[in-house]
mmCIF file of the N, C-alpha and C atoms, coordinates in Angstrom:
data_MODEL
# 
_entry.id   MODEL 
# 
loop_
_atom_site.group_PDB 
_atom_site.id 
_atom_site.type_symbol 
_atom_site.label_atom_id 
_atom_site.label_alt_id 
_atom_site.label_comp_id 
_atom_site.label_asym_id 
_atom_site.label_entity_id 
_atom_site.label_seq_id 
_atom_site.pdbx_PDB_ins_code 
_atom_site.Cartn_x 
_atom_site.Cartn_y 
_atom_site.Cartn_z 
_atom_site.occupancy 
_atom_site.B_iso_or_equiv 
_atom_site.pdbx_formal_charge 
_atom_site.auth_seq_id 
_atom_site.auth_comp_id 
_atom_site.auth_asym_id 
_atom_site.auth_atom_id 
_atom_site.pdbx_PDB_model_num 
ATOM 1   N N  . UNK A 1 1  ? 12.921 -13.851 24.327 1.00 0.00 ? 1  UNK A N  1 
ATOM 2   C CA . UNK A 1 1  ? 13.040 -12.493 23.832 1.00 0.00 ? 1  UNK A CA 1 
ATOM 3   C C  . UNK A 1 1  ? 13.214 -12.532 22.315 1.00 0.00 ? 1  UNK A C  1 
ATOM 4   N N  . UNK A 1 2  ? 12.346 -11.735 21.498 1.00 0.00 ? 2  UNK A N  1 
ATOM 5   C CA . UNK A 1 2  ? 12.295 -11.919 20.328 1.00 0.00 ? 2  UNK A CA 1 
ATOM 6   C C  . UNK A 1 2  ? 13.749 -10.726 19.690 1.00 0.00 ? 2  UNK A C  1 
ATOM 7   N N  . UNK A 1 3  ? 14.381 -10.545 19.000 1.00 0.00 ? 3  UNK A N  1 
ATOM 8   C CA . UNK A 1 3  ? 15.152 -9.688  18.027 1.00 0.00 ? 3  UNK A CA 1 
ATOM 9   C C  . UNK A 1 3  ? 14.463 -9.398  16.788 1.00 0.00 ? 3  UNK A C  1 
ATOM 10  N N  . UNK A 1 4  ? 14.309 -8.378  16.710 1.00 0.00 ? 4  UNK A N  1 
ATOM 11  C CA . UNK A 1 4  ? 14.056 -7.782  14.965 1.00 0.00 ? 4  UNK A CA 1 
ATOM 12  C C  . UNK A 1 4  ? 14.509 -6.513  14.686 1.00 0.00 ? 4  UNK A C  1 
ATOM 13  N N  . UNK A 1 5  ? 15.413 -6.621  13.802 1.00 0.00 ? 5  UNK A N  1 
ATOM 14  C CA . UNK A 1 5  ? 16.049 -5.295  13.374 1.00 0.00 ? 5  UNK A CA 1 
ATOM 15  C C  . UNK A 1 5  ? 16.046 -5.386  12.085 1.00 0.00 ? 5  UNK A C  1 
ATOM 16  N N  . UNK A 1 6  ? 16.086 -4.048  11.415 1.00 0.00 ? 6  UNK A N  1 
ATOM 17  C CA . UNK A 1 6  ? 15.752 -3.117  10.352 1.00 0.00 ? 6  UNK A CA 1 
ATOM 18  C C  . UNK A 1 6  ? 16.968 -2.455  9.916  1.00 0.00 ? 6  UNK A C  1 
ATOM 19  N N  . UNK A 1 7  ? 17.232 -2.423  8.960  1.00 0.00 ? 7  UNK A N  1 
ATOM 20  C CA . UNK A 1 7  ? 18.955 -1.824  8.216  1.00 0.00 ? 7  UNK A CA 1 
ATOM 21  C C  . UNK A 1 7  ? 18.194 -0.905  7.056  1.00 0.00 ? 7  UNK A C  1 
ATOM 22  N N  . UNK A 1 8  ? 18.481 0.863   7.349  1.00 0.00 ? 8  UNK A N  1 
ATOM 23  C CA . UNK A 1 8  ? 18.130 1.626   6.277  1.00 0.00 ? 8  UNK A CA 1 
ATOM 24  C C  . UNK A 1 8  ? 19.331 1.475   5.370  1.00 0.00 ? 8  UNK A C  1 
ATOM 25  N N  . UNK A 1 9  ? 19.103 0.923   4.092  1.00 0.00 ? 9  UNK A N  1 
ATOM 26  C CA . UNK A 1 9  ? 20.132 0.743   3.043  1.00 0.00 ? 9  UNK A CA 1 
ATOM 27  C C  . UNK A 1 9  ? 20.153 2.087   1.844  1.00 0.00 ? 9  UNK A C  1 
ATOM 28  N N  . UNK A 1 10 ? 20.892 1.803   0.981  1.00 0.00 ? 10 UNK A N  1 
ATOM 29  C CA . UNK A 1 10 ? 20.572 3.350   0.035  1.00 0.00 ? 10 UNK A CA 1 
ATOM 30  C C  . UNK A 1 10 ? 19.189 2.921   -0.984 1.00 0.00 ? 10 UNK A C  1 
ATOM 31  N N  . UNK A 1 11 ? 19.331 1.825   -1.201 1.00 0.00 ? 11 UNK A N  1 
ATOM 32  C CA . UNK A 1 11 ? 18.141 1.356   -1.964 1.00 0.00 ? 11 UNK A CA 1 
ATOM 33  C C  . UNK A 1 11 ? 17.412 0.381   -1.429 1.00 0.00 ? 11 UNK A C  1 
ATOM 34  N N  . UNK A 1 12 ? 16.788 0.915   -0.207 1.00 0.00 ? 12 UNK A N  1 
ATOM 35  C CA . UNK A 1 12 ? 15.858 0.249   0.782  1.00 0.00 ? 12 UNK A CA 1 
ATOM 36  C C  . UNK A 1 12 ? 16.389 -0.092  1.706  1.00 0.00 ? 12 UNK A C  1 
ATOM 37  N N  . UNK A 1 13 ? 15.501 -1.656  2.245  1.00 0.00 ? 13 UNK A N  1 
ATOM 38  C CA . UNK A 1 13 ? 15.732 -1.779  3.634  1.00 0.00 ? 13 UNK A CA 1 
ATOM 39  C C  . UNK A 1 13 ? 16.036 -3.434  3.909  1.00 0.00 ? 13 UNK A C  1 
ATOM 40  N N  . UNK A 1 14 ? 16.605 -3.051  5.213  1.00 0.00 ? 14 UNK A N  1 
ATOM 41  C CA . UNK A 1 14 ? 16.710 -5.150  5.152  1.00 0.00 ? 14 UNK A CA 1 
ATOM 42  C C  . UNK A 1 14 ? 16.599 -5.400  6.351  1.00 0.00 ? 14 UNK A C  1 
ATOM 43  N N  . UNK A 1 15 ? 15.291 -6.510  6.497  1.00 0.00 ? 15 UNK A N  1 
ATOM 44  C CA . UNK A 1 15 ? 14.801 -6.570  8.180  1.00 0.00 ? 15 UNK A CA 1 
ATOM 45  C C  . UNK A 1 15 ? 15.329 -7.966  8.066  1.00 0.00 ? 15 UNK A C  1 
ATOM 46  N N  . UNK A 1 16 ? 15.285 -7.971  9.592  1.00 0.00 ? 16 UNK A N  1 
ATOM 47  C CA . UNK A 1 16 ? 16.060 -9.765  9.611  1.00 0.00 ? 16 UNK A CA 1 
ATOM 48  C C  . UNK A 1 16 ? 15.655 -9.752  11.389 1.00 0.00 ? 16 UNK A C  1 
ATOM 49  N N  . UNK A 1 17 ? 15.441 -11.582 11.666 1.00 0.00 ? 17 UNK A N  1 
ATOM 50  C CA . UNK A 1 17 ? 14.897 -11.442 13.126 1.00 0.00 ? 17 UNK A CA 1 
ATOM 51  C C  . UNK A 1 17 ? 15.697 -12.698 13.676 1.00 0.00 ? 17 UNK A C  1 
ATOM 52  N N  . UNK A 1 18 ? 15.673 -13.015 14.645 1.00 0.00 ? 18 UNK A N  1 
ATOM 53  C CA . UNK A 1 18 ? 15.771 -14.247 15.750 1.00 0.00 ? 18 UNK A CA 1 
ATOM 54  C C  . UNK A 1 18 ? 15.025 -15.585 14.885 1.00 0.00 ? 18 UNK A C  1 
ATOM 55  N N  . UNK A 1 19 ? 15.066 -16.798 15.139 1.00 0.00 ? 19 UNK A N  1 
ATOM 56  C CA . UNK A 1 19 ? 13.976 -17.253 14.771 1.00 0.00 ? 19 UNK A CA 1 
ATOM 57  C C  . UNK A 1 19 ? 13.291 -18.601 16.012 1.00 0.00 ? 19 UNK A C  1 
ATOM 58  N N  . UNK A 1 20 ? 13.759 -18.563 17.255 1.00 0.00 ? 20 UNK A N  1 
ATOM 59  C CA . UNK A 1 20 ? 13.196 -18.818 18.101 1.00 0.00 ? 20 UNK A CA 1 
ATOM 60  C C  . UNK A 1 20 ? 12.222 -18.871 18.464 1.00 0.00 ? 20 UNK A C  1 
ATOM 61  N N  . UNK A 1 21 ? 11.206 -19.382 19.044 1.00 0.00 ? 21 UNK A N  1 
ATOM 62  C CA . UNK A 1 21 ? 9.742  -19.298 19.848 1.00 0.00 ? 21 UNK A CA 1 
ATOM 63  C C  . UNK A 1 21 ? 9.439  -20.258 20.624 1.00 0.00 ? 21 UNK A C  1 
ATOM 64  N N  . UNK A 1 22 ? 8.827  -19.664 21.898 1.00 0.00 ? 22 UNK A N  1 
ATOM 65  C CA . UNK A 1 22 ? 8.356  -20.462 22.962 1.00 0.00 ? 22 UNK A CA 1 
ATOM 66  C C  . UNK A 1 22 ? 7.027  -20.397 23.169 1.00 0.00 ? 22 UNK A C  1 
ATOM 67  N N  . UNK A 1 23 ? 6.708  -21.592 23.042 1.00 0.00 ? 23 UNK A N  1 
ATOM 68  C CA . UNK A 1 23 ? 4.971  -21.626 23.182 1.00 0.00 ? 23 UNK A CA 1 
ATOM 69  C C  . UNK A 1 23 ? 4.959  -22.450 24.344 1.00 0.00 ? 23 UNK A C  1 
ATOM 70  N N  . UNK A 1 24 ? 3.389  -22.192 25.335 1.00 0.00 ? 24 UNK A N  1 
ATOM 71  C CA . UNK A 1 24 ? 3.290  -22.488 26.233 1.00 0.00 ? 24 UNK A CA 1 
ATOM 72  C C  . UNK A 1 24 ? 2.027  -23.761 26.206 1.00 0.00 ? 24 UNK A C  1 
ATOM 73  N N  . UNK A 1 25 ? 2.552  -24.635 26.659 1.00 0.00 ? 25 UNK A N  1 
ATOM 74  C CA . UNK A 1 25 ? 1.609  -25.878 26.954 1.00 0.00 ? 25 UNK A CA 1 
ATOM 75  C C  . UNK A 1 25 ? 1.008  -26.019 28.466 1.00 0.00 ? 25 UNK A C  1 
ATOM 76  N N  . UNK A 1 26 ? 0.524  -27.154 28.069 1.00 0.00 ? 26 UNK A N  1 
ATOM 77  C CA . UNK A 1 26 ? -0.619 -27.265 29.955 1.00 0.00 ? 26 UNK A CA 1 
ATOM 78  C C  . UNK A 1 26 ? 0.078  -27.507 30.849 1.00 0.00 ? 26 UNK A C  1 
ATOM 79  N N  . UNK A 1 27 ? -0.236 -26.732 31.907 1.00 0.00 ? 27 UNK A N  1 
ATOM 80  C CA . UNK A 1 27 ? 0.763  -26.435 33.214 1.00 0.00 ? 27 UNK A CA 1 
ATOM 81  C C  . UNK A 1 27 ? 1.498  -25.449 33.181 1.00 0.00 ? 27 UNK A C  1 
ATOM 82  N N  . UNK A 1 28 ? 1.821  -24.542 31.773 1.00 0.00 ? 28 UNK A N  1 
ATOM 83  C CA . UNK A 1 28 ? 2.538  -23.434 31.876 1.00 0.00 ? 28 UNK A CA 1 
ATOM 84  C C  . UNK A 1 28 ? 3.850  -23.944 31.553 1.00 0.00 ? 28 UNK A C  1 
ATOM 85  N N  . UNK A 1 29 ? 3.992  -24.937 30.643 1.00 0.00 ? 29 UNK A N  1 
ATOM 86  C CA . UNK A 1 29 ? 5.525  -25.388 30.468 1.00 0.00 ? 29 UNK A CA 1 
ATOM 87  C C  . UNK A 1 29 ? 5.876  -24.507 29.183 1.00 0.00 ? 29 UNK A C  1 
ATOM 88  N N  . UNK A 1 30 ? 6.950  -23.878 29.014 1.00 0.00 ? 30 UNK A N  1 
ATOM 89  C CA . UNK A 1 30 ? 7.612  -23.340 28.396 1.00 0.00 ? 30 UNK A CA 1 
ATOM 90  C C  . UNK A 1 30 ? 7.991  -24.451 27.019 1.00 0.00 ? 30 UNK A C  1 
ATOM 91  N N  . UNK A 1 31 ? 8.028  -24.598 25.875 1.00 0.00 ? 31 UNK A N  1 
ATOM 92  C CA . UNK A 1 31 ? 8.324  -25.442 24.625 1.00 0.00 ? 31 UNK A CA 1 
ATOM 93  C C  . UNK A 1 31 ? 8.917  -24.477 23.720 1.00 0.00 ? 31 UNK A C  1 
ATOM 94  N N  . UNK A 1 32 ? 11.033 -24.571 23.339 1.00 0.00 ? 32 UNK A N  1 
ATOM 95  C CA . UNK A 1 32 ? 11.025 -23.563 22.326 1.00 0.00 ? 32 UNK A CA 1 
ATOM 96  C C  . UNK A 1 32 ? 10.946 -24.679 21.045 1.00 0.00 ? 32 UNK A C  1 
ATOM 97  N N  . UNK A 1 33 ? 10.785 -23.286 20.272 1.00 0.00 ? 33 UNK A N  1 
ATOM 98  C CA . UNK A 1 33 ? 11.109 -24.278 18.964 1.00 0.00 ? 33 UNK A CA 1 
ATOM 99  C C  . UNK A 1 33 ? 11.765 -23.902 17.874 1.00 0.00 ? 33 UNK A C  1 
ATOM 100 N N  . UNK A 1 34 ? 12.348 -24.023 16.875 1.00 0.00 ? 34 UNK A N  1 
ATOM 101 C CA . UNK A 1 34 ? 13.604 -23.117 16.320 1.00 0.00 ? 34 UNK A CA 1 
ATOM 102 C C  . UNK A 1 34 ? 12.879 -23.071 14.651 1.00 0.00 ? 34 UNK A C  1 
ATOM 103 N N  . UNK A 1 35 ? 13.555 -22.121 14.279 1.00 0.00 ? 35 UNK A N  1 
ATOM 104 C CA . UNK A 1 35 ? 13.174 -21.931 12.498 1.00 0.00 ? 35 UNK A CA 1 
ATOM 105 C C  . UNK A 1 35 ? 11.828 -21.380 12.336 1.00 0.00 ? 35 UNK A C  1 
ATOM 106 N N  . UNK A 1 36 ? 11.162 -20.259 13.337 1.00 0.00 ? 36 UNK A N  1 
ATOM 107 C CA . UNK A 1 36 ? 9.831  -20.146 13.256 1.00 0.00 ? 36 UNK A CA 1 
ATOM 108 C C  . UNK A 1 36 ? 10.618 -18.256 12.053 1.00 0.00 ? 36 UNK A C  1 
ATOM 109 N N  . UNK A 1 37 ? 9.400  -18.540 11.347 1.00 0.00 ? 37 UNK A N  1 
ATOM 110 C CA . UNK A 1 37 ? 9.574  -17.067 10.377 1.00 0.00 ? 37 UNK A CA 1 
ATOM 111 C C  . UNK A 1 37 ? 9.020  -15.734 11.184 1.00 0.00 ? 37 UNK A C  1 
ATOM 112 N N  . UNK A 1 38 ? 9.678  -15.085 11.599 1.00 0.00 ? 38 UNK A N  1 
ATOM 113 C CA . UNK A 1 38 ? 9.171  -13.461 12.056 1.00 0.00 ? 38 UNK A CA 1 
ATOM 114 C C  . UNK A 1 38 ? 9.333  -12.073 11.299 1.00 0.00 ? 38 UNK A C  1 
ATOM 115 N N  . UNK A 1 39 ? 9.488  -12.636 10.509 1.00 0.00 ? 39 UNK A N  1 
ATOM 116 C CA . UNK A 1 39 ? 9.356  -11.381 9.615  1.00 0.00 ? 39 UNK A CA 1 
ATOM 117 C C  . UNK A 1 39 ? 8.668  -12.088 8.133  1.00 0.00 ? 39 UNK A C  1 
ATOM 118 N N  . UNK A 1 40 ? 7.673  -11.374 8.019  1.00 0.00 ? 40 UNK A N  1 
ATOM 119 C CA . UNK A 1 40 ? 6.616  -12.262 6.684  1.00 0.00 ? 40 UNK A CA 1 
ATOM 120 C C  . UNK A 1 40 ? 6.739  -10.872 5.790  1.00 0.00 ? 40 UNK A C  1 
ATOM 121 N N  . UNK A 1 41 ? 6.473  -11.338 4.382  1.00 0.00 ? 41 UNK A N  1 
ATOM 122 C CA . UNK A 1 41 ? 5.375  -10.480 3.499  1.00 0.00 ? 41 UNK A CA 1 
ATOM 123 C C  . UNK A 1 41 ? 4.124  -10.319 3.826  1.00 0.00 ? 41 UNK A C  1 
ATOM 124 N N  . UNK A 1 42 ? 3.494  -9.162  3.458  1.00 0.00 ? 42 UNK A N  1 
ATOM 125 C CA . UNK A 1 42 ? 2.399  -9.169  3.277  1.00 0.00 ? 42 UNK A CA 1 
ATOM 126 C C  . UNK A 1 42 ? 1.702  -8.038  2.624  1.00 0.00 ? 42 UNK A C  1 
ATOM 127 N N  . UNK A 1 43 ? 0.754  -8.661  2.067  1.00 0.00 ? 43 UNK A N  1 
ATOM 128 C CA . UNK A 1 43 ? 0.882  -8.070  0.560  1.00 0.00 ? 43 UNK A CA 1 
ATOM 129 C C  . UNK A 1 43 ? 1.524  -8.023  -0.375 1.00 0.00 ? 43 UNK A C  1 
ATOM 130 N N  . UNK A 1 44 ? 1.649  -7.169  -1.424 1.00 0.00 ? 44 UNK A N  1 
ATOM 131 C CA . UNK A 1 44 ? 2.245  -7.466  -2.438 1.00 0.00 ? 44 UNK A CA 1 
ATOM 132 C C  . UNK A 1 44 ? 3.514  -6.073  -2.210 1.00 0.00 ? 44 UNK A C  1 
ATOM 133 N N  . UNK A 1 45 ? 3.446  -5.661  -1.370 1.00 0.00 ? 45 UNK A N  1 
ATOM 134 C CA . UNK A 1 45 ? 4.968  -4.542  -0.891 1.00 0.00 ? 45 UNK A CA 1 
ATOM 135 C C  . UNK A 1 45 ? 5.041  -3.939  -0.037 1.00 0.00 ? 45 UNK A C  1 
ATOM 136 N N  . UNK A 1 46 ? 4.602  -5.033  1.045  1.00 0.00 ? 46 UNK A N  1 
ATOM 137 C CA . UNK A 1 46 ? 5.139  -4.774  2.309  1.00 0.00 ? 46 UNK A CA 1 
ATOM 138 C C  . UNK A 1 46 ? 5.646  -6.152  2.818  1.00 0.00 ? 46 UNK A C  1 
ATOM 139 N N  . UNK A 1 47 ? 6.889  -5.720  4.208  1.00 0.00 ? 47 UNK A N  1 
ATOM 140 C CA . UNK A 1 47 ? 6.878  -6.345  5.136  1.00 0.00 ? 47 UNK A CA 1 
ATOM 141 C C  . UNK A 1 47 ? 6.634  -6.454  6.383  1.00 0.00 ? 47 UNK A C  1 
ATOM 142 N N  . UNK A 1 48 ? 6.692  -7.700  7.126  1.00 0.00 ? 48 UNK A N  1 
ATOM 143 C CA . UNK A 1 48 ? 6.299  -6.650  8.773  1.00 0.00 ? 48 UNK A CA 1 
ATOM 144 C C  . UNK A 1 48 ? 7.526  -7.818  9.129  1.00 0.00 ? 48 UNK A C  1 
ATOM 145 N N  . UNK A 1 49 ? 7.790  -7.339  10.991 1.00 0.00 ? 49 UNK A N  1 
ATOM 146 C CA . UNK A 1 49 ? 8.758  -8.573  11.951 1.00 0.00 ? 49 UNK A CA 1 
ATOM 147 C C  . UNK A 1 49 ? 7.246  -8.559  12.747 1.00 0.00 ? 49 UNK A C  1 
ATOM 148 N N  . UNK A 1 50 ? 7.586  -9.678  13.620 1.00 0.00 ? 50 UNK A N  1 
ATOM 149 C CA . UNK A 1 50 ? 6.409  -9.841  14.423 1.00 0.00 ? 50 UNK A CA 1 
ATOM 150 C C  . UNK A 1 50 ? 6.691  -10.599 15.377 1.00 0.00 ? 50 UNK A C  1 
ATOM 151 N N  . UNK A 1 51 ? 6.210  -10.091 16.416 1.00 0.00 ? 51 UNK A N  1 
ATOM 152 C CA . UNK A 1 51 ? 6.466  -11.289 17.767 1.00 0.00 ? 51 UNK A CA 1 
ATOM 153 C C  . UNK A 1 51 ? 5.432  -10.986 18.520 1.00 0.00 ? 51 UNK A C  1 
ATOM 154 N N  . UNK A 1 52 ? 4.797  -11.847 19.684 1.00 0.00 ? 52 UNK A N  1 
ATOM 155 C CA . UNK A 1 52 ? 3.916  -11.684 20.428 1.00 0.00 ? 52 UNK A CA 1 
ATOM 156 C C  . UNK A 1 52 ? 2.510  -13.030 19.821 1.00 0.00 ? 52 UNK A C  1 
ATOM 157 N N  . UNK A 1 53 ? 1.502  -12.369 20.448 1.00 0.00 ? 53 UNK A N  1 
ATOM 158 C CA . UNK A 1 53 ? 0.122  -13.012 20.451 1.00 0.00 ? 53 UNK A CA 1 
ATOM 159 C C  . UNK A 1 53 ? 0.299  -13.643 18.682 1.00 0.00 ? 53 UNK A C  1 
ATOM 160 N N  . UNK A 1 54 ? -0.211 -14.977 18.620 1.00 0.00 ? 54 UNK A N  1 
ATOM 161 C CA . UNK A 1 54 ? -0.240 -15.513 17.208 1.00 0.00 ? 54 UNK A CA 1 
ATOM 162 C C  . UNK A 1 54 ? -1.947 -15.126 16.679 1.00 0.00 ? 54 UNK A C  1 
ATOM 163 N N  . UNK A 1 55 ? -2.649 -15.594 17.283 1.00 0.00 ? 55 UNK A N  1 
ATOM 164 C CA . UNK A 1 55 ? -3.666 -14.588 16.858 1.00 0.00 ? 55 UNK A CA 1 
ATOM 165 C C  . UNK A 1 55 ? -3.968 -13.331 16.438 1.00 0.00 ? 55 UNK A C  1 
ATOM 166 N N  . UNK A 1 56 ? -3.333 -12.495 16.708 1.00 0.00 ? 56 UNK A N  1 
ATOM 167 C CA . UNK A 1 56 ? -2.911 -11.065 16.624 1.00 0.00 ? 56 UNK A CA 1 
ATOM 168 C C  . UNK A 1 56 ? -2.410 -10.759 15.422 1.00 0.00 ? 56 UNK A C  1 
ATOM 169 N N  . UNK A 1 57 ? -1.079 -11.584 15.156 1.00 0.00 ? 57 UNK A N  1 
ATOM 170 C CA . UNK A 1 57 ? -0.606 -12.148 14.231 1.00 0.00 ? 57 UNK A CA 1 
ATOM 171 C C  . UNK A 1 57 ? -1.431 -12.158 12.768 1.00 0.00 ? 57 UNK A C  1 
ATOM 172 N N  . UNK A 1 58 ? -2.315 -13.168 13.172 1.00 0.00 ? 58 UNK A N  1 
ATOM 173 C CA . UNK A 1 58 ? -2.565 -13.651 11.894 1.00 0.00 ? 58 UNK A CA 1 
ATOM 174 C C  . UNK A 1 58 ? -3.874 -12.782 11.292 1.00 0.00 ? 58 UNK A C  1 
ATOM 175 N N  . UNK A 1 59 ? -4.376 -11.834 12.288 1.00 0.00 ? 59 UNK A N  1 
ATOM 176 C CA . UNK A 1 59 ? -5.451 -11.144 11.765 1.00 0.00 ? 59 UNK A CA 1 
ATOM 177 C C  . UNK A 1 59 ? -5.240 -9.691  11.161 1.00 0.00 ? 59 UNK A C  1 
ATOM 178 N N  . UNK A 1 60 ? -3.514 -9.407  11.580 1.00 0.00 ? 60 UNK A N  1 
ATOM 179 C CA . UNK A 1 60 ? -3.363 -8.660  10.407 1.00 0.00 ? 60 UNK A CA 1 
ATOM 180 C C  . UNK A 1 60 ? -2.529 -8.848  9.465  1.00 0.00 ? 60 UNK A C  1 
ATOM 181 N N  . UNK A 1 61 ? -2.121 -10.202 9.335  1.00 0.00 ? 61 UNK A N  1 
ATOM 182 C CA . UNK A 1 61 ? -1.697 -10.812 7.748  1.00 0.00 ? 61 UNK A CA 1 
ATOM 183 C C  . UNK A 1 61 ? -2.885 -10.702 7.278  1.00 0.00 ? 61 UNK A C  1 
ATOM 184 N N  . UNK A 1 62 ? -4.302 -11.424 7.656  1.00 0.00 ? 62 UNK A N  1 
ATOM 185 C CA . UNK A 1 62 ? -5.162 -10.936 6.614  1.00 0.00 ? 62 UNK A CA 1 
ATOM 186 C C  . UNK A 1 62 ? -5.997 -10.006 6.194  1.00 0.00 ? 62 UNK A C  1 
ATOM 187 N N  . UNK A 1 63 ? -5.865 -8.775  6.888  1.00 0.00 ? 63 UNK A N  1 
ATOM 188 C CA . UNK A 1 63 ? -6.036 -7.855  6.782  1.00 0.00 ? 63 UNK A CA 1 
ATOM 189 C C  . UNK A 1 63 ? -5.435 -7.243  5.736  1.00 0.00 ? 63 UNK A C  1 
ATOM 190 N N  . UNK A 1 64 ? -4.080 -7.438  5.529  1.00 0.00 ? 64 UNK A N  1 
ATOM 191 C CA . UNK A 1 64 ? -3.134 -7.335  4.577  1.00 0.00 ? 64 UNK A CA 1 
ATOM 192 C C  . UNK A 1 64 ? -3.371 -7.566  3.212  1.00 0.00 ? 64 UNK A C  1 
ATOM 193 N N  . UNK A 1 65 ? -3.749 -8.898  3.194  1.00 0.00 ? 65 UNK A N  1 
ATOM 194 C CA . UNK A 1 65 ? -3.807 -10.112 2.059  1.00 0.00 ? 65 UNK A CA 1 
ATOM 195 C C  . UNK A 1 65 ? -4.470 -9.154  0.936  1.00 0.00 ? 65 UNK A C  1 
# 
């Protein structure tokens, strides 16, 4: 289960996430792995959190870019 939460501050905002992830290998084995980044820049003033499909992922970081 991923966490990402968002804090409205008076002069902006402050997202912060989990940094857990489980990726799945052959046979369906579960692999976590720790220190993964879920919340990126992108662009030059934005941020996003993100969890789910890594492909998904990465096609709208560059969409972004």
């Amino acid at each position: 289960m991923t966490l990402i939460i968002a804090l409205k501050c008076k002069d902006g905002v402050i997202l912060g996430s989990d940094t857990e992830q489980t990726r799945m290998i052959l046979g369906g084995i579960g692999v976590k792995d720790k220190n993964k980044r879920k919340v990126k820049c992108i662009g030059s003033c934005a941020i996003m959190g993100c969890a789910g499909a890594v492909d998904f992922i990465q096609k709208v970081e560059r969409r972004c870019d």
